[in-house]
N, CA, C and O atoms as a Tripos MOL2 file, in Angstrom:
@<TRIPOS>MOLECULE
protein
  244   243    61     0     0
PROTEIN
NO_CHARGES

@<TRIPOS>ATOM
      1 N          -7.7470   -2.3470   16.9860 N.3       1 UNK1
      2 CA         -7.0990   -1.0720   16.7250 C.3       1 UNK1
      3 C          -6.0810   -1.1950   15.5910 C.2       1 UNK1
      4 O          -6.1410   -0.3840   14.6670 O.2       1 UNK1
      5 N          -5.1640   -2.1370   15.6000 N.am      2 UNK2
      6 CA         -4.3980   -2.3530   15.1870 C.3       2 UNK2
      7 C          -4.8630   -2.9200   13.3200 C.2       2 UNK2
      8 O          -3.9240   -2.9710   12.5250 O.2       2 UNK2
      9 N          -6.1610   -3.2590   12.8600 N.am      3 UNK3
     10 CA         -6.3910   -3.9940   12.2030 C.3       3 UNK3
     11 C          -7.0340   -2.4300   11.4070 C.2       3 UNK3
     12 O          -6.4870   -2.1330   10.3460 O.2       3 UNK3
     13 N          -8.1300   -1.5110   11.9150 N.am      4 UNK4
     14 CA         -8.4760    0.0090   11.7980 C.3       4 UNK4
     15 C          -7.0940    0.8640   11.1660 C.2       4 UNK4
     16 O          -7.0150    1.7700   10.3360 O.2       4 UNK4
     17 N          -6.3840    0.3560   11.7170 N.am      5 UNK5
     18 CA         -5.1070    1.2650   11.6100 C.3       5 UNK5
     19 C          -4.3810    1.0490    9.9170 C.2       5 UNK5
     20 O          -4.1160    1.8620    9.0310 O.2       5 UNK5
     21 N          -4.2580   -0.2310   10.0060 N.am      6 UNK6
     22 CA         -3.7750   -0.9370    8.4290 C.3       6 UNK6
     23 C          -4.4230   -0.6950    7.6260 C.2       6 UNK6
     24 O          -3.9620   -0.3650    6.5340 O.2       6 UNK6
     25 N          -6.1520   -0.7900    7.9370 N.am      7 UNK7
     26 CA         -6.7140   -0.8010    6.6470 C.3       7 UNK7
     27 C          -6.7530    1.1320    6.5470 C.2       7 UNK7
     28 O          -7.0180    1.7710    5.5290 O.2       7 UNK7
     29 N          -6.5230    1.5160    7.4570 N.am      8 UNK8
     30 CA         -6.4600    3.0670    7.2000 C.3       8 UNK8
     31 C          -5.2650    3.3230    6.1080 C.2       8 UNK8
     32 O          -5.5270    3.7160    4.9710 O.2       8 UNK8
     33 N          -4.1090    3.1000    6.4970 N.am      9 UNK9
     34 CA         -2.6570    2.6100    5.7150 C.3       9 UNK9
     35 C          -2.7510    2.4100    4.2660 C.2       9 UNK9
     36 O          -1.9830    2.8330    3.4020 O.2       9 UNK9
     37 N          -4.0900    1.5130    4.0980 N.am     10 UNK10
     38 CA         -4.2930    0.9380    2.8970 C.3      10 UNK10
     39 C          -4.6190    1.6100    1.9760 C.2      10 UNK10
     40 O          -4.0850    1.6190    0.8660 O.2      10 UNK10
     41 N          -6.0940    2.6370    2.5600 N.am     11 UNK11
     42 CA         -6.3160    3.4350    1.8710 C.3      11 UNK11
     43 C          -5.2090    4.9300    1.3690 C.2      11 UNK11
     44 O          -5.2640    5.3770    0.2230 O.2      11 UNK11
     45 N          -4.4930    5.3880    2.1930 N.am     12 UNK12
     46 CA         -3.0960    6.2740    1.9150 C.3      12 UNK12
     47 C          -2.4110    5.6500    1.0900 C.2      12 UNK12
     48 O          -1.6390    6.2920    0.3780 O.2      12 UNK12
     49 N          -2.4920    4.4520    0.9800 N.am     13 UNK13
     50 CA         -1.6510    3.9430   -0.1450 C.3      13 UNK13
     51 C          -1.7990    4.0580   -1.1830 C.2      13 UNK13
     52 O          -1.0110    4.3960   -2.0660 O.2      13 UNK13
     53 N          -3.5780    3.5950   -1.2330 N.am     14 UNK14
     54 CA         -4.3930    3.9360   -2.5660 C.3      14 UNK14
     55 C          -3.9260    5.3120   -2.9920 C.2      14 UNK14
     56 O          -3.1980    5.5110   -3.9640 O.2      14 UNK14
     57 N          -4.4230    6.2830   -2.1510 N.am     15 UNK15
     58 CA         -4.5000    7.2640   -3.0300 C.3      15 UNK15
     59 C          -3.1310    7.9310   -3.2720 C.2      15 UNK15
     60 O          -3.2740    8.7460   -4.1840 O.2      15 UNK15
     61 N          -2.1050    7.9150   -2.9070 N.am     16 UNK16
     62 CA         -1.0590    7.8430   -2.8840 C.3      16 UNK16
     63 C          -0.4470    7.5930   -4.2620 C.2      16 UNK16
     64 O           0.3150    8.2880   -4.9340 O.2      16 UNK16
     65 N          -1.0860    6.2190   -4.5240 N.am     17 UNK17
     66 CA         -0.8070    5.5190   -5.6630 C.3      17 UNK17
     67 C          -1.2370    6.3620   -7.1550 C.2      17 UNK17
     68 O          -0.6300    6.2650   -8.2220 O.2      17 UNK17
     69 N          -2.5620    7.2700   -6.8550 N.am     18 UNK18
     70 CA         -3.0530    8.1960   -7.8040 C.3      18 UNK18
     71 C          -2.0810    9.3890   -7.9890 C.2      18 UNK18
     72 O          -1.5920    9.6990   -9.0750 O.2      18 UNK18
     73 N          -1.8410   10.0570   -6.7560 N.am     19 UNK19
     74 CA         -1.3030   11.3360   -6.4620 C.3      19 UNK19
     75 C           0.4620   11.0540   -6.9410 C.2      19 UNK19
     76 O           0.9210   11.5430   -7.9730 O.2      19 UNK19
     77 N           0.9540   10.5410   -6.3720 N.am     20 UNK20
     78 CA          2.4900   10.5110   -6.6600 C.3      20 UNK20
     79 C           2.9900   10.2380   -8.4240 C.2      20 UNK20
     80 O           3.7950   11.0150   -8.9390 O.2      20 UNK20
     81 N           2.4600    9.1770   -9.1370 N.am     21 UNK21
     82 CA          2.8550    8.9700  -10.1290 C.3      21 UNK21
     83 C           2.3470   10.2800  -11.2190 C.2      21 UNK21
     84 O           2.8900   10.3210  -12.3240 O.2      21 UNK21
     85 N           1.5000   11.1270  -10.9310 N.am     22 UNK22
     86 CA          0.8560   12.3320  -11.6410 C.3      22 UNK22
     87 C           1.4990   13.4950  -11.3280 C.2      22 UNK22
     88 O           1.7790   14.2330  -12.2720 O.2      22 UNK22
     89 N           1.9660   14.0200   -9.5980 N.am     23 UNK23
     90 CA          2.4750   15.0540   -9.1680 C.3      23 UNK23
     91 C           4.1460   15.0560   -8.9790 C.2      23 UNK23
     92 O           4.9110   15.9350   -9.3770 O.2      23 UNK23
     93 N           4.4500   13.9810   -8.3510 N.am     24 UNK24
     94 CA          5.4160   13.7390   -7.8710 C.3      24 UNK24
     95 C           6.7870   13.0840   -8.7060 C.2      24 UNK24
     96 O           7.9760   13.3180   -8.4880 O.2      24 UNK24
     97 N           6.2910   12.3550   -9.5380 N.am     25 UNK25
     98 CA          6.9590   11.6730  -10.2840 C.3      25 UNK25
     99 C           6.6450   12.3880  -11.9480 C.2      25 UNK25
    100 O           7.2140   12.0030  -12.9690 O.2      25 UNK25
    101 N           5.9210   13.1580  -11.9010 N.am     26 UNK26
    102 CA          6.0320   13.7050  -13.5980 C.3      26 UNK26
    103 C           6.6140   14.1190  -14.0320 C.2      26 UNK26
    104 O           6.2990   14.4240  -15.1820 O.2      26 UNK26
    105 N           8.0230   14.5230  -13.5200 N.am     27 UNK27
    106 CA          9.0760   15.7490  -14.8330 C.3      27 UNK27
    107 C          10.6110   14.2840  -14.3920 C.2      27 UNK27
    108 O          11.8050   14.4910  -14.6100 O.2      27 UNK27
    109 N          10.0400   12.9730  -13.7820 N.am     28 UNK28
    110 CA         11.0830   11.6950  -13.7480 C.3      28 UNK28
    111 C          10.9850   11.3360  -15.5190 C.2      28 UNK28
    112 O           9.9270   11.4270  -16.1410 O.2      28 UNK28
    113 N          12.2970   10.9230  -16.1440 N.am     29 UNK29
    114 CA         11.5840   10.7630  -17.2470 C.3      29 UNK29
    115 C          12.6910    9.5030  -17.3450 C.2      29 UNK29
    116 O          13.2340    9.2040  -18.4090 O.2      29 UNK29
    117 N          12.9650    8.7450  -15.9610 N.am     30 UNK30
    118 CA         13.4620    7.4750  -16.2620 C.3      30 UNK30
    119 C          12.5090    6.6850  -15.5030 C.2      30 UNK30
    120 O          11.6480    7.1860  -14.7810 O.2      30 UNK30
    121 N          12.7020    5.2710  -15.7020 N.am     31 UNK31
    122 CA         11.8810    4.2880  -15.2920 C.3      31 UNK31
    123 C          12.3440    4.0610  -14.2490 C.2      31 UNK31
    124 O          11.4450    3.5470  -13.5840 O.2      31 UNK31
    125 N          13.5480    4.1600  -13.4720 N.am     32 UNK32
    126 CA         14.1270    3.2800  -11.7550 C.3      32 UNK32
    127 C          12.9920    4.0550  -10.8610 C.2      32 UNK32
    128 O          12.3290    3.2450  -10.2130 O.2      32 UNK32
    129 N          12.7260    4.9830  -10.7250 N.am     33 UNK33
    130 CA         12.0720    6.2400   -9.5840 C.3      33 UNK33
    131 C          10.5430    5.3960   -9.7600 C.2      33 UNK33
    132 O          10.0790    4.6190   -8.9260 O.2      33 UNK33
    133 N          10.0790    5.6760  -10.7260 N.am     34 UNK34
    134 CA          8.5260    4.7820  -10.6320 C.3      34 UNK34
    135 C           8.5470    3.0730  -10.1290 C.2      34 UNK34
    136 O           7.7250    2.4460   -9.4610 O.2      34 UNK34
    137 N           9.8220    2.6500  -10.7450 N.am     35 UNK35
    138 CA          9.4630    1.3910  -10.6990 C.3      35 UNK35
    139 C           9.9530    1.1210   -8.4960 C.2      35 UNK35
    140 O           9.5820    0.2970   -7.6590 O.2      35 UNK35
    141 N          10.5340    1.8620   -8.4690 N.am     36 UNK36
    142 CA         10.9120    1.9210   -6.7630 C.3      36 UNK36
    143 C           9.8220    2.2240   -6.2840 C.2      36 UNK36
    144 O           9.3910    1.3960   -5.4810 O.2      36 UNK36
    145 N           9.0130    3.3590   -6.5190 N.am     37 UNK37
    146 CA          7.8790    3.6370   -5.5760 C.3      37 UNK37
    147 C           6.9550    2.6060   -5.6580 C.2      37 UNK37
    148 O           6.2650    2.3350   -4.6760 O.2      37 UNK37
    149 N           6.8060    1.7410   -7.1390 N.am     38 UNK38
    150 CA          5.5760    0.6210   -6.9670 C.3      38 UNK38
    151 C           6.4480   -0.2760   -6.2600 C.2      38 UNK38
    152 O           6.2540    0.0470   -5.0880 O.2      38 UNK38
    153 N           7.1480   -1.0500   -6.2610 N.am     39 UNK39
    154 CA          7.4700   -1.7800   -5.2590 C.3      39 UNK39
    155 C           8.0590   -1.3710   -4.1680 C.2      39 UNK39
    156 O           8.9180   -2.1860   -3.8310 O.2      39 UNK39
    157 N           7.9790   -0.4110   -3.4120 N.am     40 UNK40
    158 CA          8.1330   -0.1710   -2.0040 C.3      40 UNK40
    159 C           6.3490   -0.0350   -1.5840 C.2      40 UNK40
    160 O           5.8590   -0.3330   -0.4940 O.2      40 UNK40
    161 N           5.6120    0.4970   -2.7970 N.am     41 UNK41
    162 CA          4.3380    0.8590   -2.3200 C.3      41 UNK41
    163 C           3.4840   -0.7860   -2.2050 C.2      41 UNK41
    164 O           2.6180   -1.2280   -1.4500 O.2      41 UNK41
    165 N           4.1410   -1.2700   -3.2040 N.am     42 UNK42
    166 CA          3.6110   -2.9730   -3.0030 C.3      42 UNK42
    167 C           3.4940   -3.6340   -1.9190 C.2      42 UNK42
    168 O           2.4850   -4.1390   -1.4260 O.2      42 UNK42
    169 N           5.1940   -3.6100   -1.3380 N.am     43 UNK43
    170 CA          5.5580   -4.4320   -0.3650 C.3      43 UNK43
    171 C           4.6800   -3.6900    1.1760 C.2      43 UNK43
    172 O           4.3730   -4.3720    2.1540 O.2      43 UNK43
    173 N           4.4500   -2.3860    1.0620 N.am     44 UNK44
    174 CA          3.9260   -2.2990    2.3610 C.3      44 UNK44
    175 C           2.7250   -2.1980    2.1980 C.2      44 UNK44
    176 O           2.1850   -1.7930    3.2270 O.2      44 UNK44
    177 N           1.6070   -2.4880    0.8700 N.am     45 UNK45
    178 CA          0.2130   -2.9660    1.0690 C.3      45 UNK45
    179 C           0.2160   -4.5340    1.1150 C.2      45 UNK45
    180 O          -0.8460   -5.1520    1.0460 O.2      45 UNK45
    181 N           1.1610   -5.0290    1.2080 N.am     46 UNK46
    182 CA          1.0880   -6.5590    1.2610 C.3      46 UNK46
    183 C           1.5480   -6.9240    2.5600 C.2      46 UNK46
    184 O           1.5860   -8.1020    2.9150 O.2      46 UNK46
    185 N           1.9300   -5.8930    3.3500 N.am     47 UNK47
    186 CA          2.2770   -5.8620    4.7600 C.3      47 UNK47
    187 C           0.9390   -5.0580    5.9690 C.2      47 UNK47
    188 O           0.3830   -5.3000    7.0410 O.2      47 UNK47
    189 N           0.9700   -4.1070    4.9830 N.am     48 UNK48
    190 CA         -0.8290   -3.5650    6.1050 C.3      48 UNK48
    191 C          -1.8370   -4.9550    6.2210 C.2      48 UNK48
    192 O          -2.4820   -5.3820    7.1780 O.2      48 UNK48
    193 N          -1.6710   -5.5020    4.7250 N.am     49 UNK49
    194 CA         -2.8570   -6.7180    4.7310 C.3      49 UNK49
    195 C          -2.6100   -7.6640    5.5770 C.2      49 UNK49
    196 O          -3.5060   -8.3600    6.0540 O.2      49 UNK49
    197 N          -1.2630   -7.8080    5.8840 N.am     50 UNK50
    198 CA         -1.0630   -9.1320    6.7860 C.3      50 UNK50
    199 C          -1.5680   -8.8820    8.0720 C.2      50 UNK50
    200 O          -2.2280   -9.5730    8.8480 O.2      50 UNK50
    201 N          -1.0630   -7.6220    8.1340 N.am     51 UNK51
    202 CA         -1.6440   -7.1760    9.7830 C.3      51 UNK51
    203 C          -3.1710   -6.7800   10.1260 C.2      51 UNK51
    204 O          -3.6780   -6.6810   11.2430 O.2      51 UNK51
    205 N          -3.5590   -6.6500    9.3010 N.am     52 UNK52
    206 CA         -5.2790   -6.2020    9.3360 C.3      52 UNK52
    207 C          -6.2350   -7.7730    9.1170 C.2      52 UNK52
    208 O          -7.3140   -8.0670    9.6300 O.2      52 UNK52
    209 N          -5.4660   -8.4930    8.2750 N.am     53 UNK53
    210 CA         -5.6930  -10.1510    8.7660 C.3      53 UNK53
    211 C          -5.3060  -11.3290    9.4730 C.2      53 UNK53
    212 O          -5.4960  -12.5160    9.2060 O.2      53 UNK53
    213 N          -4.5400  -10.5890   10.7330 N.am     54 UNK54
    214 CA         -3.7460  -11.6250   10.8060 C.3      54 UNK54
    215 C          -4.3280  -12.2600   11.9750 C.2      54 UNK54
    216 O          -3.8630  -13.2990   12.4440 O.2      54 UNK54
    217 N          -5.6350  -11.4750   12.5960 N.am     55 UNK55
    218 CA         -6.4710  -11.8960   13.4080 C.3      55 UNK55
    219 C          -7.6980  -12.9590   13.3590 C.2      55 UNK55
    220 O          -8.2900  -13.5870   14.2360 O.2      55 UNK55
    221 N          -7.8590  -12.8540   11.4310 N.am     56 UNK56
    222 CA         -8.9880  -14.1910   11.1640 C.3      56 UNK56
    223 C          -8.8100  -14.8710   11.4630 C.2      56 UNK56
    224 O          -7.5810  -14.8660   11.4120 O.2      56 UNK56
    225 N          -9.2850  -16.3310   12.1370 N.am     57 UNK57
    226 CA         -9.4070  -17.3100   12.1240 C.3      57 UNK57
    227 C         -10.8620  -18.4740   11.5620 C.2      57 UNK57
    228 O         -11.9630  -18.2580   12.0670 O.2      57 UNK57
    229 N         -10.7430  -19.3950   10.7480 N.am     58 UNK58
    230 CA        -11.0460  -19.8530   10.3760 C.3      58 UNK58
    231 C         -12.5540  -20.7450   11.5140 C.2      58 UNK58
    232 O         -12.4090  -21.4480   12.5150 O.2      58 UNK58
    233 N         -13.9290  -20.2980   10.7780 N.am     59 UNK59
    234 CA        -15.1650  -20.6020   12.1360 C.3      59 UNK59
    235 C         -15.4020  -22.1960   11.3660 C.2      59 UNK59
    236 O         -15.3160  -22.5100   10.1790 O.2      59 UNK59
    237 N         -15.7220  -22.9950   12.5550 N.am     60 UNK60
    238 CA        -15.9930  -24.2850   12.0630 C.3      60 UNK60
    239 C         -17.8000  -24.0730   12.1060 C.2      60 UNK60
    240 O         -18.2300  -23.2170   12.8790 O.2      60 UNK60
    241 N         -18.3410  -24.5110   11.6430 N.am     61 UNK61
    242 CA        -19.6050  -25.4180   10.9840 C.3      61 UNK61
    243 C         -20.3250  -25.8600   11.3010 C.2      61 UNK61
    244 O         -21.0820  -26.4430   10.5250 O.2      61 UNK61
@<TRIPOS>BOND
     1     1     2 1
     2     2     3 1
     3     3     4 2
     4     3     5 am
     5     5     6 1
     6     6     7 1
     7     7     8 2
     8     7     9 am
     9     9    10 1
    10    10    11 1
    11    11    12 2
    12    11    13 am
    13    13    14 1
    14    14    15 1
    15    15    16 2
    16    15    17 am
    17    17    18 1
    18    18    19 1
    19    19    20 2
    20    19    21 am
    21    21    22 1
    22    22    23 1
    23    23    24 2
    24    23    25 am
    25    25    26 1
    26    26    27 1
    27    27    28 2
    28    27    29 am
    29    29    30 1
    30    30    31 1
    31    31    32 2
    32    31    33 am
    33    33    34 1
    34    34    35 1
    35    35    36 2
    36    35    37 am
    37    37    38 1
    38    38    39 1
    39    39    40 2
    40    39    41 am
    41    41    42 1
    42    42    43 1
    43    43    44 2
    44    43    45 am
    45    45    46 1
    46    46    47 1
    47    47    48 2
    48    47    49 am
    49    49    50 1
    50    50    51 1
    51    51    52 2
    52    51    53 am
    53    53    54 1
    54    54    55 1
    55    55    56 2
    56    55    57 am
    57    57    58 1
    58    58    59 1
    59    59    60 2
    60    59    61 am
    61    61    62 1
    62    62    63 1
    63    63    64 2
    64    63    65 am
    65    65    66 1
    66    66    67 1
    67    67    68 2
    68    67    69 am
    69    69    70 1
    70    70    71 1
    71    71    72 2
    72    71    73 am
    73    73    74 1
    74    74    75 1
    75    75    76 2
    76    75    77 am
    77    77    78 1
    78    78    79 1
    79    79    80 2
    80    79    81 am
    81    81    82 1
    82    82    83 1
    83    83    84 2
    84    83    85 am
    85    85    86 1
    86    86    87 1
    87    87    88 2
    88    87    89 am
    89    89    90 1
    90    90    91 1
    91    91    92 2
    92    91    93 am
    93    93    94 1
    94    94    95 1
    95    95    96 2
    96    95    97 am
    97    97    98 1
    98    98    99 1
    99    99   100 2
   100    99   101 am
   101   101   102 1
   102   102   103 1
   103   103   104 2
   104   103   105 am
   105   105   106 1
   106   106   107 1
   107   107   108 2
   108   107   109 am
   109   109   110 1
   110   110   111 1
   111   111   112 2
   112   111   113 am
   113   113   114 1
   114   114   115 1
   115   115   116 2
   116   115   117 am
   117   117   118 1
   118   118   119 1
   119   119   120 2
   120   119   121 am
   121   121   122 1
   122   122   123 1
   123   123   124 2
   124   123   125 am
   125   125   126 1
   126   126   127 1
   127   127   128 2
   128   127   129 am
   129   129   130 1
   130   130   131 1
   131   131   132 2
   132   131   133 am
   133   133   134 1
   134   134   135 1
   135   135   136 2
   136   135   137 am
   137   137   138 1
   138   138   139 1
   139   139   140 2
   140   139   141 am
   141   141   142 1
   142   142   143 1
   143   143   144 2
   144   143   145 am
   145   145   146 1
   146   146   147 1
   147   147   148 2
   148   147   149 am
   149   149   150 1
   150   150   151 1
   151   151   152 2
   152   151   153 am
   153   153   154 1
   154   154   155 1
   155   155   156 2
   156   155   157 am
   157   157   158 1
   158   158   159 1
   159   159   160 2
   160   159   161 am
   161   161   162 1
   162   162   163 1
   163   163   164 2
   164   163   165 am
   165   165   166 1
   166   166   167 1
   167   167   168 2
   168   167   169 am
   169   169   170 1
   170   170   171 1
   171   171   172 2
   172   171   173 am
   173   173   174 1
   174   174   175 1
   175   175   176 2
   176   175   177 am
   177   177   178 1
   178   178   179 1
   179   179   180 2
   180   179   181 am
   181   181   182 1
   182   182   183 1
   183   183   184 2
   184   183   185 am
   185   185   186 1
   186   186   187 1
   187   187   188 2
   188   187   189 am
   189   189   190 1
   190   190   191 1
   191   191   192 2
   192   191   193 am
   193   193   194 1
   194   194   195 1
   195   195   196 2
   196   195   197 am
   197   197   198 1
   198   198   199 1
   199   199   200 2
   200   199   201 am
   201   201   202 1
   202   202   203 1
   203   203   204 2
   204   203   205 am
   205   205   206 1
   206   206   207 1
   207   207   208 2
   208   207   209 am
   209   209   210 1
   210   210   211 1
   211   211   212 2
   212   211   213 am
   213   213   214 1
   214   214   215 1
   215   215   216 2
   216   215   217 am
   217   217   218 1
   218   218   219 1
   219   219   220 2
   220   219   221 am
   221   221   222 1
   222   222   223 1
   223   223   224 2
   224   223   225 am
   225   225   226 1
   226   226   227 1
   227   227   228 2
   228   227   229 am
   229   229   230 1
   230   230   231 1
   231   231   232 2
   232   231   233 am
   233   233   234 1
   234   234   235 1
   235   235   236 2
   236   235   237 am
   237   237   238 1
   238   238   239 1
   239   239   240 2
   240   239   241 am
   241   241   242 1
   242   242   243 1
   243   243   244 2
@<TRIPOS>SUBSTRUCTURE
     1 UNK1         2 RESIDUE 1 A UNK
     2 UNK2         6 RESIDUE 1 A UNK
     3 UNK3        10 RESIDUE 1 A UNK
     4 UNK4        14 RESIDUE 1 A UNK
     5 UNK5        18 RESIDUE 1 A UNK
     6 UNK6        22 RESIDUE 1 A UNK
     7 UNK7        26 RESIDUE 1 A UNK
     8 UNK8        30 RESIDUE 1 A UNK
     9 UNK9        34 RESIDUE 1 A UNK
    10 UNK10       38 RESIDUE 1 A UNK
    11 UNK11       42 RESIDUE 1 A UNK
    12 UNK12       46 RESIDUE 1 A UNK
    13 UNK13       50 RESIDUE 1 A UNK
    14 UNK14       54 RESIDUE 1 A UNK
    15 UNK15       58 RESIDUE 1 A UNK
    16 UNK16       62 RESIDUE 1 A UNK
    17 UNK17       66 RESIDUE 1 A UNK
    18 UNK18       70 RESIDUE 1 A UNK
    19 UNK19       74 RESIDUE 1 A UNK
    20 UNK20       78 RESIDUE 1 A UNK
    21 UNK21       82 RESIDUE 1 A UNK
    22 UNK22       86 RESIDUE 1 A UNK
    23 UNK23       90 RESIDUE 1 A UNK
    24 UNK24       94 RESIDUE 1 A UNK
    25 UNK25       98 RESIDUE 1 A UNK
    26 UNK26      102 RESIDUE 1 A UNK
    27 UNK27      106 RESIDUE 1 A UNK
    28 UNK28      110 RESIDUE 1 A UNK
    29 UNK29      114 RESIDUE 1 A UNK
    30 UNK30      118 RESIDUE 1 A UNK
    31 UNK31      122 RESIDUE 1 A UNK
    32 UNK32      126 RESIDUE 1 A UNK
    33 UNK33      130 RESIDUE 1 A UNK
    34 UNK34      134 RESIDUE 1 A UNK
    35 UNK35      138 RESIDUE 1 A UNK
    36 UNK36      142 RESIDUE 1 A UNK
    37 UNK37      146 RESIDUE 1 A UNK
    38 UNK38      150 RESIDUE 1 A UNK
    39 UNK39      154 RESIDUE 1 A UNK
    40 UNK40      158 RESIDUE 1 A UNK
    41 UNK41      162 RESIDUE 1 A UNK
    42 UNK42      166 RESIDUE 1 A UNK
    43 UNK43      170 RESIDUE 1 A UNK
    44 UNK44      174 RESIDUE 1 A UNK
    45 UNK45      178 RESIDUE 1 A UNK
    46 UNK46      182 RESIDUE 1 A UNK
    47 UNK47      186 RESIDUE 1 A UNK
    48 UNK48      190 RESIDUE 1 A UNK
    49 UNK49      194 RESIDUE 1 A UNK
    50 UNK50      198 RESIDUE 1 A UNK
    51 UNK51      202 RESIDUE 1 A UNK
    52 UNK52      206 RESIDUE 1 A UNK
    53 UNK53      210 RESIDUE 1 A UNK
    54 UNK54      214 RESIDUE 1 A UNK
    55 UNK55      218 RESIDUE 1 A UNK
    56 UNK56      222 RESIDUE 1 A UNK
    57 UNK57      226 RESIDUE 1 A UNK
    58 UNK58      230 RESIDUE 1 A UNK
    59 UNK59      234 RESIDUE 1 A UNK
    60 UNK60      238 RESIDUE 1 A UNK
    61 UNK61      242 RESIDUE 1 A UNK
């Protein structure tokens, strides 16, 4: 459930990533506001991923 859930996350992020810097952020005409949303948007696709993998384990051979 928990692994469904992140990679769901992941994808909102994606598109997120399209939508905000075009709608949301277009009449910003400094750099701090963009450069905050990519790294807040970074840090929590590098956090869905941990949790949507954190169940692999490695099959022996």
């Amino acid at each position: 459930m928990a692994r469904s859930l992140s990679l769901a996350c992941v994808w909102i992020l994606a598109i997120l990533c399209y939508a905000v810097p075009y709608w949301v952020l277009d009449d910003l005409n400094t750099w701090y506001g963009s450069f905050l949303f990519w790294t807040v948007t970074g840090v929590l696709v590098i956090v869905c991923n941990v949790i949507a993998t954190r169940d692999f384990k490695e099959q022996d051979r």
